[in-house]
LUMTORPA-685908 format. One record per atom (N, C-alpha, C, O, CB): residue number from 0; y, z, x. Coordinates in nm, 2 decimals, padded with zeros to 4 digits. Glycine has a CB too. Layout:
BEGIN
SITE,NUM,Y,Z,X
...
# end
This chain:
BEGIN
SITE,0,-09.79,-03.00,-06.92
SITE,0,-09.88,-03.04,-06.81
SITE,0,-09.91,-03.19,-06.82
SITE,0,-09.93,-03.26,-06.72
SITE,0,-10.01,-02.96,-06.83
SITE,1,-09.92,-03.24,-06.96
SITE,1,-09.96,-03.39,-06.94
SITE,1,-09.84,-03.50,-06.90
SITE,1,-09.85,-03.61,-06.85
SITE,1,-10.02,-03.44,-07.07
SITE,2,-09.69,-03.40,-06.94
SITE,2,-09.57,-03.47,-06.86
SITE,2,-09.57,-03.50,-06.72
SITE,2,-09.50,-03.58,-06.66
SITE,2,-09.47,-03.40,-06.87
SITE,3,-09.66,-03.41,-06.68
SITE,3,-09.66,-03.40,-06.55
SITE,3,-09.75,-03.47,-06.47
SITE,3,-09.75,-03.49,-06.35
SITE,3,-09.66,-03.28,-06.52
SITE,4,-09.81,-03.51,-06.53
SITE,4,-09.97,-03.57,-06.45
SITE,4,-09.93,-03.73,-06.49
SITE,4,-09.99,-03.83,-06.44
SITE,4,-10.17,-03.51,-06.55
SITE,5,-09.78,-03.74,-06.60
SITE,5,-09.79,-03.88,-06.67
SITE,5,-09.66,-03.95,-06.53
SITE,5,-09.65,-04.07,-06.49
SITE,5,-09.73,-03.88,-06.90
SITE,6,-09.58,-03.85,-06.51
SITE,6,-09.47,-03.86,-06.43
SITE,6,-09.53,-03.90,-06.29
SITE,6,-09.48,-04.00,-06.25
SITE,6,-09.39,-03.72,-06.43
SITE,7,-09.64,-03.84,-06.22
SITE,7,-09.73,-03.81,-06.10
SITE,7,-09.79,-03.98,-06.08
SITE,7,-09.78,-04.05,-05.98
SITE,7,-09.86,-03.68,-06.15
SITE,8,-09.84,-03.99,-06.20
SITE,8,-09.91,-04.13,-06.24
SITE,8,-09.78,-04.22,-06.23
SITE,8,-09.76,-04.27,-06.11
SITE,8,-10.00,-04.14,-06.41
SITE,9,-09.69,-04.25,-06.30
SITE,9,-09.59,-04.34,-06.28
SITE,9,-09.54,-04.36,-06.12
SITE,9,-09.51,-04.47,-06.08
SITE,9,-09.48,-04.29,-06.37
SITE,10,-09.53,-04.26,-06.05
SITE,10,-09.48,-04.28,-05.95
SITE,10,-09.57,-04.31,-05.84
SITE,10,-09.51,-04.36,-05.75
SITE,10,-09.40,-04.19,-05.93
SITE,11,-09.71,-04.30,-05.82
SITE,11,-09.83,-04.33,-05.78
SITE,11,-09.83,-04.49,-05.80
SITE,11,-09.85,-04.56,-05.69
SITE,11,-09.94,-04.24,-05.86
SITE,12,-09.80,-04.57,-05.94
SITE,12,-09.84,-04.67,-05.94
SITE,12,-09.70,-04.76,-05.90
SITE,12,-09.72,-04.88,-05.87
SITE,12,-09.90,-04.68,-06.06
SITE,13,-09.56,-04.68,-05.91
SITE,13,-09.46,-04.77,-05.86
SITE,13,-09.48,-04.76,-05.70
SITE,13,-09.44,-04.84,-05.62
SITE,13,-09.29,-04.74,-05.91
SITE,14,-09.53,-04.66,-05.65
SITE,14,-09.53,-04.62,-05.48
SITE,14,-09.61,-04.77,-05.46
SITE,14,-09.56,-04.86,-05.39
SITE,14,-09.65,-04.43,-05.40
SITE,15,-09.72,-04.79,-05.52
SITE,15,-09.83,-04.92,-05.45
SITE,15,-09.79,-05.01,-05.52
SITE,15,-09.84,-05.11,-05.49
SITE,15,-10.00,-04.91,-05.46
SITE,16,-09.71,-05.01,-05.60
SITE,16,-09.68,-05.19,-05.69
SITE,16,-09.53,-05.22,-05.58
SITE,16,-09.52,-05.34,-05.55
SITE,16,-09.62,-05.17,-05.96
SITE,17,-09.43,-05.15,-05.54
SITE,17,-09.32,-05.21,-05.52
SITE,17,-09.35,-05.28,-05.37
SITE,17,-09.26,-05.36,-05.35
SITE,17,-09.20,-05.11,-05.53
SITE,18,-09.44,-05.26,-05.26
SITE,18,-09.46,-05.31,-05.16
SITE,18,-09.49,-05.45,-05.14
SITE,18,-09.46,-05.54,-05.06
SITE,18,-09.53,-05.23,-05.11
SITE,19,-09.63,-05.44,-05.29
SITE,19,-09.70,-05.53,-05.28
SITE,19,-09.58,-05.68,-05.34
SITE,19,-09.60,-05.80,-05.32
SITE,19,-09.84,-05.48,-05.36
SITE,20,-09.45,-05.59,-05.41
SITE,20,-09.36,-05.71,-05.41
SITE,20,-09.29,-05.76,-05.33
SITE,20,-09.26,-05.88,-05.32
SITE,20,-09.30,-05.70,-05.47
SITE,21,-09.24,-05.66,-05.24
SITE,21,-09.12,-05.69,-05.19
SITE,21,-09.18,-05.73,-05.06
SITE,21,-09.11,-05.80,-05.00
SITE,21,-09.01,-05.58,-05.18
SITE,22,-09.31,-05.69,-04.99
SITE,22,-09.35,-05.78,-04.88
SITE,22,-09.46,-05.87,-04.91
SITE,22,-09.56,-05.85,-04.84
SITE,22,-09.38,-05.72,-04.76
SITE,23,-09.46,-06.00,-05.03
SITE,23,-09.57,-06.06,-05.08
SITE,23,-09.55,-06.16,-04.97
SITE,23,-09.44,-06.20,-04.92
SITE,23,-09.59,-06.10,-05.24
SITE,24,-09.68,-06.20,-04.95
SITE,24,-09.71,-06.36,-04.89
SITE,24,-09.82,-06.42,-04.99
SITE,24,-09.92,-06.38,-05.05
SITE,24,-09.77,-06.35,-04.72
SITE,25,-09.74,-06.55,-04.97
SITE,25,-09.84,-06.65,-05.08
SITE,25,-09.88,-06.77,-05.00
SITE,25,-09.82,-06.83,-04.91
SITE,25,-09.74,-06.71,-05.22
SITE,26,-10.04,-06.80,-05.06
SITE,26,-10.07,-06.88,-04.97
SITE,26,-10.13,-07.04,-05.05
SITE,26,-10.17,-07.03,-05.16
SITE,26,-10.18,-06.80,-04.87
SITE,27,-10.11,-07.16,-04.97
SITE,27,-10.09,-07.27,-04.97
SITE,27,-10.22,-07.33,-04.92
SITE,27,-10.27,-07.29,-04.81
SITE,27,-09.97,-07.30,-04.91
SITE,28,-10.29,-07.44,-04.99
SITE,28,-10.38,-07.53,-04.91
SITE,28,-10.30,-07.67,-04.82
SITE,28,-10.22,-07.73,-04.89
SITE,28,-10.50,-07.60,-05.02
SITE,29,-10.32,-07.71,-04.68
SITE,29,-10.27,-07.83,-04.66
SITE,29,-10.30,-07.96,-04.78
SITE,29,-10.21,-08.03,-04.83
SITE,29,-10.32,-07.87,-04.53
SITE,30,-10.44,-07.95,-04.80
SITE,30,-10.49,-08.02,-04.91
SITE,30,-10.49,-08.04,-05.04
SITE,30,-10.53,-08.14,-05.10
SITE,30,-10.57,-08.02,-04.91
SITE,31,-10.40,-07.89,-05.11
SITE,31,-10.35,-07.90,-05.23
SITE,31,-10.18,-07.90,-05.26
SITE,31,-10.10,-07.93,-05.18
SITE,31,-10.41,-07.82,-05.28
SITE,32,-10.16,-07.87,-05.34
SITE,32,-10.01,-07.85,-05.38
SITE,32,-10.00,-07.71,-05.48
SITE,32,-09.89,-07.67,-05.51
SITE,32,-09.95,-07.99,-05.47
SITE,33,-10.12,-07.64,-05.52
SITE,33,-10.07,-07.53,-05.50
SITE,33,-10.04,-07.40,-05.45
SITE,33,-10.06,-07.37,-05.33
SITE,33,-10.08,-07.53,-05.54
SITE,34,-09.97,-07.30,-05.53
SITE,34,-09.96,-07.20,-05.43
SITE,34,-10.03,-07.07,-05.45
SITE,34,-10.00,-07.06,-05.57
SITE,34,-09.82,-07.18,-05.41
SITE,35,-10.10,-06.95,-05.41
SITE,35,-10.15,-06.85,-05.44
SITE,35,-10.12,-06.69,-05.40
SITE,35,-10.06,-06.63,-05.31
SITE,35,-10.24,-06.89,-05.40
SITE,36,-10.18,-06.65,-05.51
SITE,36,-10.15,-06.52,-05.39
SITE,36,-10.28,-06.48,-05.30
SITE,36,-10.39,-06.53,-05.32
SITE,36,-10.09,-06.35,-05.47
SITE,37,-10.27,-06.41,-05.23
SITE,37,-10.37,-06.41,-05.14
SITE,37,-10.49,-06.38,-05.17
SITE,37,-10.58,-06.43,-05.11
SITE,37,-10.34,-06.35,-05.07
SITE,38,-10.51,-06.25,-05.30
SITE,38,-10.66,-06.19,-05.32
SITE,38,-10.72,-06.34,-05.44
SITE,38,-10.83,-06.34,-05.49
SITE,38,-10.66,-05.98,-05.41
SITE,39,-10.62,-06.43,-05.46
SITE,39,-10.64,-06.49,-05.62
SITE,39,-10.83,-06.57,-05.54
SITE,39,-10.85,-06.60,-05.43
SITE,39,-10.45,-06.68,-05.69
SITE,40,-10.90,-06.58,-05.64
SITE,40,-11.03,-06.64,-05.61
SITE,40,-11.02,-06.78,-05.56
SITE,40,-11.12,-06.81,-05.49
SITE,40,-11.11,-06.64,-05.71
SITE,41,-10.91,-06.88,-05.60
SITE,41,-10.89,-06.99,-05.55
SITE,41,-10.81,-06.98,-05.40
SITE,41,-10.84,-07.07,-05.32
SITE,41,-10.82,-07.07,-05.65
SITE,42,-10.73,-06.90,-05.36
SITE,42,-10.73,-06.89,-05.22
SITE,42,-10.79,-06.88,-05.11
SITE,42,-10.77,-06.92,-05.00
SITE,42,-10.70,-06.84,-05.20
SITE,43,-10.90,-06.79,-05.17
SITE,43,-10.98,-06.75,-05.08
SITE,43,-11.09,-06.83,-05.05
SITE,43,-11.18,-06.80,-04.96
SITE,43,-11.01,-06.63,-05.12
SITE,44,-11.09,-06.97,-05.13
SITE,44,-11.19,-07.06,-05.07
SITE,44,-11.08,-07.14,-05.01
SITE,44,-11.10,-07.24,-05.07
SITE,44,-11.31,-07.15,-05.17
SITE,45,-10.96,-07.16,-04.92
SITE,45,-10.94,-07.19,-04.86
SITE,45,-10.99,-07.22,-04.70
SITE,45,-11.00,-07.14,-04.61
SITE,45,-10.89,-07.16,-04.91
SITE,46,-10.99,-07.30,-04.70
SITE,46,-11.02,-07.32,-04.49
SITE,46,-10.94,-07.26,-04.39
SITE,46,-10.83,-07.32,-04.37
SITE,46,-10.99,-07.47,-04.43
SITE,47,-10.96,-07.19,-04.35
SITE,47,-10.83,-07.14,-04.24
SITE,47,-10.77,-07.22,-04.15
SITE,47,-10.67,-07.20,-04.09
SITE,47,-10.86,-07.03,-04.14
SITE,48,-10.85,-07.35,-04.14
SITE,48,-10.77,-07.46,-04.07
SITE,48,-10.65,-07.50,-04.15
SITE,48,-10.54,-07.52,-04.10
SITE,48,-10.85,-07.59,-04.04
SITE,49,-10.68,-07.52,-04.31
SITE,49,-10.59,-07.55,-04.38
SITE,49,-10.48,-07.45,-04.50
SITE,49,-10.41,-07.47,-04.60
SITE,49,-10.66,-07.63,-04.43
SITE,50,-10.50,-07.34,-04.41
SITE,50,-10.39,-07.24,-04.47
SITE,50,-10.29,-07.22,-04.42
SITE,50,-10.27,-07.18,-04.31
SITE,50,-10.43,-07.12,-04.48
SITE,51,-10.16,-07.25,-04.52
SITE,51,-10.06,-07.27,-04.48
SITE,51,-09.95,-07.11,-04.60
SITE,51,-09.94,-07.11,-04.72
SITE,51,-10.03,-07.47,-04.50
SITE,52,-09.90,-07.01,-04.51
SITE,52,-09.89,-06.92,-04.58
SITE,52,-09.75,-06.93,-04.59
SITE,52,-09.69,-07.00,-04.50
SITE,52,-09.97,-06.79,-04.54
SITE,53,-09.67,-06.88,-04.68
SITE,53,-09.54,-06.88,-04.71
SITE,53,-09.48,-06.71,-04.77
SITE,53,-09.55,-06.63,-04.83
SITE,53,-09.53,-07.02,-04.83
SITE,54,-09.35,-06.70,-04.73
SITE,54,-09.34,-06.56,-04.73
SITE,54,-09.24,-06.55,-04.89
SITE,54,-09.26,-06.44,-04.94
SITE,54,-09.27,-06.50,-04.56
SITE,55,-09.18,-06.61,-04.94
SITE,55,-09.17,-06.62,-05.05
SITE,55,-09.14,-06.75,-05.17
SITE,55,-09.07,-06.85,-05.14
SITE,55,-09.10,-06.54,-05.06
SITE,56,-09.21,-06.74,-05.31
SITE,56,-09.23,-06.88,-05.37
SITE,56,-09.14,-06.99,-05.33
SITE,56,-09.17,-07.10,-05.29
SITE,56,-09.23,-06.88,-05.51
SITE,57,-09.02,-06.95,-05.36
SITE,57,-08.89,-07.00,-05.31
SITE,57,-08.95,-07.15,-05.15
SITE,57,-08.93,-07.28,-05.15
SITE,57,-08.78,-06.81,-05.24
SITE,58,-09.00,-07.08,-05.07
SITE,58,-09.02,-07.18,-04.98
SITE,58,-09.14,-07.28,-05.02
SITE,58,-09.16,-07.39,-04.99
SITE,58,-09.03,-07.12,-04.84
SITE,59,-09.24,-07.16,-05.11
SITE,59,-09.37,-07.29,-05.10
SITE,59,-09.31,-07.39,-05.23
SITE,59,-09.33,-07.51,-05.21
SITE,59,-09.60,-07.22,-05.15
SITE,60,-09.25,-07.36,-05.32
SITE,60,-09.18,-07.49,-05.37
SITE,60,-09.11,-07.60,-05.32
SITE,60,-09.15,-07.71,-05.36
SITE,60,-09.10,-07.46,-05.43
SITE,61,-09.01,-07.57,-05.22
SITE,61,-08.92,-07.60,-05.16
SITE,61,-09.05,-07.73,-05.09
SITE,61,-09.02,-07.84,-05.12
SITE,61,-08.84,-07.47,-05.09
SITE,62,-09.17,-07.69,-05.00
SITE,62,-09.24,-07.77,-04.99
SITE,62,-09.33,-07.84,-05.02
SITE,62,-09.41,-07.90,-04.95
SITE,62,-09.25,-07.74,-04.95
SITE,63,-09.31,-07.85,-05.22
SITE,63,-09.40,-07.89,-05.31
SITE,63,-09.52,-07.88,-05.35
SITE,63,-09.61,-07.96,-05.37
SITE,63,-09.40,-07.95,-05.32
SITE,64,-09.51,-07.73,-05.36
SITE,64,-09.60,-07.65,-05.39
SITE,64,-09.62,-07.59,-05.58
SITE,64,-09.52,-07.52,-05.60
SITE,64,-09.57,-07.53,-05.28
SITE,65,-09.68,-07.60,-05.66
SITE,65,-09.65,-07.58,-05.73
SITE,65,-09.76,-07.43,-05.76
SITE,65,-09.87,-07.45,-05.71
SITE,65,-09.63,-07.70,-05.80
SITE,66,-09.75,-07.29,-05.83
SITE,66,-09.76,-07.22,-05.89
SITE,66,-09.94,-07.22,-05.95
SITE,66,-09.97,-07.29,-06.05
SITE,66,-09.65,-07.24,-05.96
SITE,67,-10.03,-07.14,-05.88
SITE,67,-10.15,-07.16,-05.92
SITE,67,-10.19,-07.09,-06.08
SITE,67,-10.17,-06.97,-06.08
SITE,67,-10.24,-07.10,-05.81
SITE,68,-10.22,-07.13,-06.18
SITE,68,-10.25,-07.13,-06.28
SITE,68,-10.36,-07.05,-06.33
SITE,68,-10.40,-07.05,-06.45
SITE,68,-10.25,-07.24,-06.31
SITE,69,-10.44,-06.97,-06.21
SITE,69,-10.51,-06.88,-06.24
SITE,69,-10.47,-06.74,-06.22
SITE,69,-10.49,-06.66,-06.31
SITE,69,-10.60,-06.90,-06.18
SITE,70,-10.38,-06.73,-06.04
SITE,70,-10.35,-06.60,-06.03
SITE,70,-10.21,-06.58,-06.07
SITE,70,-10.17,-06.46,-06.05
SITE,70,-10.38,-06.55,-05.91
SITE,71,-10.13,-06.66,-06.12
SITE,71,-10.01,-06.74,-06.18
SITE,71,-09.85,-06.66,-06.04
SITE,71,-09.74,-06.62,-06.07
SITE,71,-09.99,-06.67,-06.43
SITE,72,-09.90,-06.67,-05.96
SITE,72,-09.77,-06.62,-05.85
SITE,72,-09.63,-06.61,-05.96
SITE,72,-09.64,-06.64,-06.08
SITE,72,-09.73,-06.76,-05.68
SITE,73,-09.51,-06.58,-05.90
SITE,73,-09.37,-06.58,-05.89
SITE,73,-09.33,-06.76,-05.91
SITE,73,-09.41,-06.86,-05.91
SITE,73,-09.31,-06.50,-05.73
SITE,74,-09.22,-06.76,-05.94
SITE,74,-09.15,-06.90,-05.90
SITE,74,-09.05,-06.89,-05.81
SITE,74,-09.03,-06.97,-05.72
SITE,74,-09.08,-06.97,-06.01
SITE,75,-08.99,-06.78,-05.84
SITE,75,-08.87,-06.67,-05.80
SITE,75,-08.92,-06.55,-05.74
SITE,75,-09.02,-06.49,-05.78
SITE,75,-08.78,-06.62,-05.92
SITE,76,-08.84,-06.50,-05.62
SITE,76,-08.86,-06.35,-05.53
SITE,76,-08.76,-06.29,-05.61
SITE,76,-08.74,-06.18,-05.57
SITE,76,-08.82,-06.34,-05.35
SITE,77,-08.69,-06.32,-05.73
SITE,77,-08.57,-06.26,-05.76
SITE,77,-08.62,-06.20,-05.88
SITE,77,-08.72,-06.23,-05.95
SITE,77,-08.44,-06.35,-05.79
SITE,78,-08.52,-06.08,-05.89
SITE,78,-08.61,-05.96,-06.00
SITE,78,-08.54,-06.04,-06.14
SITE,78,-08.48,-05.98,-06.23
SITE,78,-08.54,-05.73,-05.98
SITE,79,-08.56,-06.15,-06.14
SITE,79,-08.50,-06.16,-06.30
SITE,79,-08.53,-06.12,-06.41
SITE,79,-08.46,-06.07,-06.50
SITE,79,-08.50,-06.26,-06.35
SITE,80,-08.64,-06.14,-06.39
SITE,80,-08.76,-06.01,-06.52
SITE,80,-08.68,-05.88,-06.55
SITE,80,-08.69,-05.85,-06.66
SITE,80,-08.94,-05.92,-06.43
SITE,81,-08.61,-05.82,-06.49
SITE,81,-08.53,-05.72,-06.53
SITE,81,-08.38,-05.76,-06.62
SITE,81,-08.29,-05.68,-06.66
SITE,81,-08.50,-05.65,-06.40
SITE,82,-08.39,-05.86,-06.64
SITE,82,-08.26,-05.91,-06.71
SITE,82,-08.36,-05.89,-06.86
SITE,82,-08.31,-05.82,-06.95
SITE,82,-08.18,-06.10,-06.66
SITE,83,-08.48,-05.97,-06.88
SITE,83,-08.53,-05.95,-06.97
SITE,83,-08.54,-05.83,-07.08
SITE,83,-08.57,-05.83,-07.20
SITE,83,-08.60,-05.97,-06.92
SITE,84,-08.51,-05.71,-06.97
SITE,84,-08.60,-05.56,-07.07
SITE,84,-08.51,-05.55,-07.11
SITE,84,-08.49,-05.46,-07.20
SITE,84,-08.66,-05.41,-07.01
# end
């Protein structure tokens, strides 16, 4: 029974974690250079005049964006992390 509730749970938490990867948007101040994810607390004092959103890190780099240090985004959309395990 607890195989089963542990199996139930694993797949519950890959159902809501793989979306939130594979359709992330990250967001950008015009005024800064870095980049966020959307719920991170420093995004969200962004200006909506000055939100500039990017659909993966790959481009907000590309536009010199560097990687926010609180909610720490991707650098890469690429699963490299799996080379790791």
């Amino acid at each position: 029974m607890v195989k089963h509730k542990l199996k139930i749970t694993a797949i519950i938490f890959l159902l809501l974690l793989i979306p939130s990867i594979v359709f992330a948007e990250y967001w950008g101040s015009k005024n800064s250079n870095k980049y966020h994810y959307p719920n991170c607390v420093w995004a969200q004092k962004i200006n909506p005049n000055n939100l500039i959103k990017f659909g993966n890190p790959e481009d907000a780099i590309k536009a010199g964006y560097v990687p926010c240090k609180v909610c720490r985004p991707p650098v890469s959309s690429k699963w490299d992390f799996i080379k790791e395990i």
